[in-house]
MIVOLUM-865424 format. One record per residue (C-alpha): residue number from 1; residue in three letters; x, y, z. Coordinates in nm, 3 decimals, padded with zeros to 5 digits. Layout:
BEGIN
num:residu:xx:yy:zz
NUM:ALA:X:Y:Z $
...
//
This chain:
BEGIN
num:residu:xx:yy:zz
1:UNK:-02.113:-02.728:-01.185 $
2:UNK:-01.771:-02.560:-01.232 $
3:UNK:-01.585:-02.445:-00.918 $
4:UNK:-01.530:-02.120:-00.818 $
5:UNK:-01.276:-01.998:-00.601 $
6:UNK:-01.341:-01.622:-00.441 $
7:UNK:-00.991:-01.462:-00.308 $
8:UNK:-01.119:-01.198:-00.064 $
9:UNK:-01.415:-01.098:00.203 $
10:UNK:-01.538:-00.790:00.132 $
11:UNK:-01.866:-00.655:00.003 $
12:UNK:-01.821:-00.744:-00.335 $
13:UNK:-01.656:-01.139:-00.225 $
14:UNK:-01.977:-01.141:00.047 $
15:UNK:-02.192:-01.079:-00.281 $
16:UNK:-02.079:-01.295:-00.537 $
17:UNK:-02.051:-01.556:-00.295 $
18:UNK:-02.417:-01.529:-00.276 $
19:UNK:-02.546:-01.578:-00.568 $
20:UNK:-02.216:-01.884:-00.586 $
21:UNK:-02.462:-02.033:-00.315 $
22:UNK:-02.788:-01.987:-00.511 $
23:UNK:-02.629:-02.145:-00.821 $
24:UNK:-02.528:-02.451:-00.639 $
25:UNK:-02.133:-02.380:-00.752 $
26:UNK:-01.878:-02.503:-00.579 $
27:UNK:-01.751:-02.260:-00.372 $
28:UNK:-01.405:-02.202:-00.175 $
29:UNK:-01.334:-01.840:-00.018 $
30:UNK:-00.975:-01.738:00.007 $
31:UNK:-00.864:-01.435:00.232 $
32:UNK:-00.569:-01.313:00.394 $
33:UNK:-00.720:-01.369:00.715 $
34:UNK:-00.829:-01.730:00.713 $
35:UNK:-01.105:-01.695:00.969 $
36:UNK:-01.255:-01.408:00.829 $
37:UNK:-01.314:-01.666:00.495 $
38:UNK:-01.445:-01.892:00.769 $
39:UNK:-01.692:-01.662:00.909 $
40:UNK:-01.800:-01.531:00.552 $
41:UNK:-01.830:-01.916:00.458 $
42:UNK:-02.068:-01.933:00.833 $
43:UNK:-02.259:-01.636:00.682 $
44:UNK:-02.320:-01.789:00.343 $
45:UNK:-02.411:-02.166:00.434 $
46:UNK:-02.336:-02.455:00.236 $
47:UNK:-02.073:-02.651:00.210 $
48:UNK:-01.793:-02.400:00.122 $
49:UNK:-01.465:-02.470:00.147 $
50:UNK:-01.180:-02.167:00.266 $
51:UNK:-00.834:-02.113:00.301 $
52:UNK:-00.562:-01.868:00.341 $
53:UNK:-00.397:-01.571:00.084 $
54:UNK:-00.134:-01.879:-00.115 $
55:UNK:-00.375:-02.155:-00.117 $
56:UNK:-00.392:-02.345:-00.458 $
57:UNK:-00.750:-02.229:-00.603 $
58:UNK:-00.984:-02.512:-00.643 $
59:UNK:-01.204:-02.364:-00.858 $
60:UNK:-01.181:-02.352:-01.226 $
61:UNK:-01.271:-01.976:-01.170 $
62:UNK:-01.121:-01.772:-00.996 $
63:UNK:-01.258:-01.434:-00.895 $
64:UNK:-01.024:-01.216:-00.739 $
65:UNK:-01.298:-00.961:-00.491 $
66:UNK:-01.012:-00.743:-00.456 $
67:UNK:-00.897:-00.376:-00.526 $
68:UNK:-00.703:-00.323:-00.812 $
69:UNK:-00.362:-00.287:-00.645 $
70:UNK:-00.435:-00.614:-00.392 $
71:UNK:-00.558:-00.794:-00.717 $
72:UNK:-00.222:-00.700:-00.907 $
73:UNK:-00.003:-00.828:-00.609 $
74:UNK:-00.221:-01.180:-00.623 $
75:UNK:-00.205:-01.269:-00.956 $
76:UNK:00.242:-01.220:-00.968 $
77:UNK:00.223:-01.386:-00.642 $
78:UNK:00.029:-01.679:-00.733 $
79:UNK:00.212:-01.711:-01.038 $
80:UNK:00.174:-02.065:-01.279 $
81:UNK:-00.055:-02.174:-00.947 $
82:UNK:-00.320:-02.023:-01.185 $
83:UNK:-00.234:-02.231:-01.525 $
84:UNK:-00.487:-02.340:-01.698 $
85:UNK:-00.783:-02.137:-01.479 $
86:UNK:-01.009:-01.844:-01.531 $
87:UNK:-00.916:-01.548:-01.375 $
88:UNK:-01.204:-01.273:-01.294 $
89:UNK:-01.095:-00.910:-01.266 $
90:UNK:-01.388:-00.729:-01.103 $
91:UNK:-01.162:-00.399:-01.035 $
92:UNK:-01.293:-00.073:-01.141 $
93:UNK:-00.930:00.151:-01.076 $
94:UNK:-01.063:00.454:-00.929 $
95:UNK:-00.793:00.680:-00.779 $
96:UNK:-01.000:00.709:-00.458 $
97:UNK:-00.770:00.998:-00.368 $
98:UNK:-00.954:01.279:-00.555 $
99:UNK:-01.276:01.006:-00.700 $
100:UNK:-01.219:01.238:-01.003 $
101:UNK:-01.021:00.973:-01.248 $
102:UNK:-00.881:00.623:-01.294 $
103:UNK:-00.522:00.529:-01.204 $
104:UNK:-00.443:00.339:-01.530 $
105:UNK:-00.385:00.542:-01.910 $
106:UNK:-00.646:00.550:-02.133 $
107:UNK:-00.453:00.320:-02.386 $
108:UNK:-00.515:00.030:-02.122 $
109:UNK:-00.727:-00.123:-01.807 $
110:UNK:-00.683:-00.276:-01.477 $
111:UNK:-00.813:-00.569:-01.682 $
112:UNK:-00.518:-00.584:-01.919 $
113:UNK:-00.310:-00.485:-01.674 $
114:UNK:-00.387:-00.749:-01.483 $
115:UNK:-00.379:-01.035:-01.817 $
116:UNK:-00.030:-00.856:-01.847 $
117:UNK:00.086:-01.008:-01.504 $
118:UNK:-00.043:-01.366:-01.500 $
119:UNK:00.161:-01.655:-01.649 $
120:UNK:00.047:-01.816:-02.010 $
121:UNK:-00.226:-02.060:-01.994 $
122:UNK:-00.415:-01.807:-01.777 $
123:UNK:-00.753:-01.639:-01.923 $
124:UNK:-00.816:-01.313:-01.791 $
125:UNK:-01.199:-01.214:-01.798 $
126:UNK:-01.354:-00.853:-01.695 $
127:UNK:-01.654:-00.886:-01.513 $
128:UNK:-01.924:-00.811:-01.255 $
129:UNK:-01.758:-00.456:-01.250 $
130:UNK:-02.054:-00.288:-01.319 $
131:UNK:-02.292:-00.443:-01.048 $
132:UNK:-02.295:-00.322:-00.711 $
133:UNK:-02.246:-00.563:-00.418 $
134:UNK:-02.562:-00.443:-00.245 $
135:UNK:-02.767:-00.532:-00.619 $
136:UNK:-02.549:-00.820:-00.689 $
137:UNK:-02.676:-00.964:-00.387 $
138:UNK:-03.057:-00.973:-00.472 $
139:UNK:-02.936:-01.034:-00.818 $
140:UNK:-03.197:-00.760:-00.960 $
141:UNK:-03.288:-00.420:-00.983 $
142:UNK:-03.632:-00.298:-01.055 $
143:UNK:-03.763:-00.665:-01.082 $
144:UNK:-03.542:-00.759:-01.351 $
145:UNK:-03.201:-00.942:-01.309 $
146:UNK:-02.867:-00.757:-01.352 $
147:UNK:-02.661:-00.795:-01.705 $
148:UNK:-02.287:-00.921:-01.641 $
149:UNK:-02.101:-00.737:-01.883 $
150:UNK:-01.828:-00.959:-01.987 $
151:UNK:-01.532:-00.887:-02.170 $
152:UNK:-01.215:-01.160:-02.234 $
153:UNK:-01.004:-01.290:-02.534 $
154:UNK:-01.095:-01.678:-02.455 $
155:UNK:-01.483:-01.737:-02.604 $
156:UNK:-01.427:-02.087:-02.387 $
157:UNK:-01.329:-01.870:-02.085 $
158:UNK:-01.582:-01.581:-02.157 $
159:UNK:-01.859:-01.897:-02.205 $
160:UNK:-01.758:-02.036:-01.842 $
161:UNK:-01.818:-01.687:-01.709 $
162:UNK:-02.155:-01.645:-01.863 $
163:UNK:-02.247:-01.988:-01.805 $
164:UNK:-02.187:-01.886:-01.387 $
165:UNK:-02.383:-01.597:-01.433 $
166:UNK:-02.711:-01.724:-01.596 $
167:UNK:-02.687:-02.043:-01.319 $
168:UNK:-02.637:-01.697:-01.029 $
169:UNK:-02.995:-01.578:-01.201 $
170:UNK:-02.793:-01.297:-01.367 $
171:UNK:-02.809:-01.183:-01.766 $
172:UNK:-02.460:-01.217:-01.923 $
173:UNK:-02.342:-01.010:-02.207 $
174:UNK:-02.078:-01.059:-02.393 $
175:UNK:-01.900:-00.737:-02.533 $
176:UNK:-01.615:-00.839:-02.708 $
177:UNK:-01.236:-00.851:-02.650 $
178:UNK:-01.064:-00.768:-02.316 $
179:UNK:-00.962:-00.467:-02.478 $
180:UNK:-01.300:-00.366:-02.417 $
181:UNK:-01.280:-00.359:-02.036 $
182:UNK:-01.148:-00.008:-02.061 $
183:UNK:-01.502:00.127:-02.166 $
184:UNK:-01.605:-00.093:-01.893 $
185:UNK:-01.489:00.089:-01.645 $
186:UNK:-01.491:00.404:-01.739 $
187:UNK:-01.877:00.308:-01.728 $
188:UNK:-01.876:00.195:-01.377 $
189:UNK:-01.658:00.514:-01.284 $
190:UNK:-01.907:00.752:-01.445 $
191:UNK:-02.202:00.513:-01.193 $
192:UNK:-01.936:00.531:-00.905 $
193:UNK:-01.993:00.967:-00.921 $
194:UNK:-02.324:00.939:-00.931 $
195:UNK:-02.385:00.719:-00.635 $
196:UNK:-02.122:00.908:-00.447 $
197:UNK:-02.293:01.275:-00.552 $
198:UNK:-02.531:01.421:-00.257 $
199:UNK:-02.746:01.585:-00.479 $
200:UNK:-02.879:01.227:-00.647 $
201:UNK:-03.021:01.149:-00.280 $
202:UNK:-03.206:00.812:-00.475 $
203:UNK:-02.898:00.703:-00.582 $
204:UNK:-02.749:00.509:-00.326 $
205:UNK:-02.537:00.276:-00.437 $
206:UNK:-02.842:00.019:-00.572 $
207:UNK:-02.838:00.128:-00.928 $
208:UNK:-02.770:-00.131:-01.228 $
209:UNK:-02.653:-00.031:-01.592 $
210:UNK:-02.957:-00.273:-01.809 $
211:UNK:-02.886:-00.281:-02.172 $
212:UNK:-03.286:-00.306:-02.317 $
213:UNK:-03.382:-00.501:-02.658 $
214:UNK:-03.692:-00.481:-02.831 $
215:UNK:-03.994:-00.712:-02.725 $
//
């Protein structure tokens, strides 16, 4: 089973590290704070290994659980560390100043952005952006499992992400190029406003975007 290596303990690190656990990956947990990757490691069981912000990854994938502007500072900071790895951008770059727009032009995505900053030989993959961490934790909504929308320029690195998510019980779609994270997250946006809206009182944060095929 391919590694992964999770940089960062919040809700959305707590959640993929989940379903990390009911694949049977190999996990490692990376946070600024080493013991709060320790306790998060406690919480998930399992033999996981963690570390400090700087550690060398030992996964083949690495998902950085981060906002956009922490994820940004990783990747330059890790630098050719990351050669030859996977690197998942889960960011949806919300200005959470006025919730009303994203922080990055139209012409581009936190995804790209973030491709833009790593050194060559790294794969940059948009992903589990549109699942919640409360949903991504059960791994389904409504009895059926969550799609991974997935979005790179590698097919081998865009394969090794899919191939994590059907082994997490998750439904991976491929949608093309990385180019095509920026309708990614204008999608998760557009779900982040309706969670956040009082009116939509059963929409609390446990929604999932489901692309249906016929029977």
């Amino acid at each position: 089973m391919t590694g992964i290596t999770i940089i960062g303990t919040g809700n959305m690190g707590r959640a993929i590290g989940a379903r990390a656990v009911a694949a049977g990956s190999r996990i490692q947990i990376l946070d600024r704070d080493p013991d709060k990757a320790r306790e998060l490691a406690d919480q998930l069981g399992g033999d996981i290994l963690t570390g400090t912000l700087g550690d060398t990854p030992d996964g083949d994938i690495v998902v950085l659980a981060l906002p956009f502007e922490a994820a940004k500072e990783v990747v330059s900071s890790y630098g050719d560390a990351l050669s030859g790895r996977t690197v998942v951008d889960i960011t949806n770059p919300v200005d959470l100043s006025t919730f009303d727009s994203l922080v990055v032009p139209p012409d581009t995505s936190a995804a790209e952005t973030i491709a833009g900053l790593a050194p060559a030989g790294v794969s940059v993959v948009k992903a589990f952006n549109t699942t919640f961490a409360a949903t991504l934790t059960e791994g389904r909504v409504a009895g059926q499992p969550l799609d991974v929308l997935i979005a790179g320029d590698s097919a081998d690195a865009k394969k090794a992400v899919a191939d994590l998510a059907t082994a997490m019980g998750l439904h991976p779609v491929d949608v093309g190029p990385l180019r095509r994270a920026r309708e990614l997250e204008g999608f998760q946006f557009l779900m982040m406003t309706l969670q956040a809206d009082p009116a939509r009182r059963d929409f609390n944060w446990n929604t999932g975007l489901k692309i249906l095929t016929p029977a």
